[in-house]
C-alpha positions, -999 to 999 in steps of 0.1 A, spaced: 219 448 772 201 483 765 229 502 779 255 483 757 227 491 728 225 527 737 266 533 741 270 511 705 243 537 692 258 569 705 296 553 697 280 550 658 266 581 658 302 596 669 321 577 645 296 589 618 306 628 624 335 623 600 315 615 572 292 639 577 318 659 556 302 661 518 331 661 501 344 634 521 314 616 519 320 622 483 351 604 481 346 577 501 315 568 479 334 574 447 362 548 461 338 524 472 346 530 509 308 542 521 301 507 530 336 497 538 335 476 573 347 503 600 376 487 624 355 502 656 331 475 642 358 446 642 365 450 677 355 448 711 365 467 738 364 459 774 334 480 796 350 510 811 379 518 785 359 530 753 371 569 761 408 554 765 410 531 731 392 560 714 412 587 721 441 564 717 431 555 682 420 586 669 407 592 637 419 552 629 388 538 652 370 549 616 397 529 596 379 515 568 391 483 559 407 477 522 394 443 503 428 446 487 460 462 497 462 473 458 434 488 461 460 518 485 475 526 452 446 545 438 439 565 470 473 577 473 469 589 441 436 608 447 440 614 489 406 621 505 396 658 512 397 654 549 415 631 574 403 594 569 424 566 576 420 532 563 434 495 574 442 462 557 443 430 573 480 412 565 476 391 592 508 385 615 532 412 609 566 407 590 597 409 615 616 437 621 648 447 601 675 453 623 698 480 608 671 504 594 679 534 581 650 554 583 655 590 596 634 603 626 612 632 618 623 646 652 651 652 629 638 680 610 621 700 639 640 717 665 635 741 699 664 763 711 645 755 743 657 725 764 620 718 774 604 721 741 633 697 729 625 674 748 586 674 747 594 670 713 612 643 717 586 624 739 560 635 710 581 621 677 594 590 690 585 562 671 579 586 637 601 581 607 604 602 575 593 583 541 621 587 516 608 602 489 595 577 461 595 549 485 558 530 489 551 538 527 530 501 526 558 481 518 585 501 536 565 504 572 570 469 574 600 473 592 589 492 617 586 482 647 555 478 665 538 512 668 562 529 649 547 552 618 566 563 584 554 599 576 554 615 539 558 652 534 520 650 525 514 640 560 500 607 554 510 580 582 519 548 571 519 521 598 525 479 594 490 475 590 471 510 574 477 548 565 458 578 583 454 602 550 461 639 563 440 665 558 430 703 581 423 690 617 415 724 631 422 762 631 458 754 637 459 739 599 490 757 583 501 776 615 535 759 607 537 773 571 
């Protein structure tokens, strides 16, 4: 029991460095998401595979959770300074529209290596391109499962949340 105390401890403490951020710290108290439950607190994990679901989940094992989908409106409109990702609970997910039309965003990078192609590939698969002016919420409901919708902005939409973008590391704007 004090081990599982001590690796909930240091896990808290981990998941806390993104917050440490002021003026993300900033944001998230101005939209109420400071005390926001945390989805690495709504879950369990079996003993052994905490490096593998959090380097699976990413910045996302710090989802906040939404008390309202509505409530994703208002942070669209003013995105975090930093990446943050947040979650709302919709229960069973809607099926699957056969026929979508969405465009891969492997569609608008390219290699004139074989390799690289196909790394790419490997990398994209499962990552669509938000039309412009469509609500990423409401249209990542057809995905399919693990599938993401991506907006220019960066922000992924997925069936059940949105990881805001914002500079990871000193690669931010290499692309530009």
């Amino acid at each position: 029991l004090t081990q599982l105390e001590a690796a909930l401890k240091a896990l808290e403490a981990q998941q806390a460095k993104p917050d440490n951020n002021m003026r993300l710290a900033e944001w998230t108290k101005t939209h109420a998401l400071d005390r926001a439950e945390r989805l690495w607190q709504a879950i369990h994990v079996e003993a052994g595979w905490d490096d593998a679901v959090e380097a699976a989940l990413g910045v996302r094992l710090n989802a906040a959770r939404l008390s309202a989908e509505g409530d994703l409106a208002e942070l669209l409109r003013d995105a975090p300074p930093g990446n943050f990702a947040v979650f709302v609970e919709r229960g069973a997910p809607e099926p699957v529209a056969s026929g979508s039309n969405l465009k891969p965003l492997a569609y608008v990078v390219s290699s004139a290596r074989t390799g690289v192609s196909a790394y790419l590939r490997d990398a994209l698969a499962g990552v669509y391109i938000l039309p412009e002016g469509e609500s990423g919420l409401e249209l990542a409901r057809v995905l399919p499962a693990g599938g993401l919708l991506v907006s220019k902005e960066g922000h992924l939409f997925s069936r059940q949340g949105v990881v805001f973008h914002g500079p990871q590391s000193e690669l931010h704007g290499v692309l530009q």
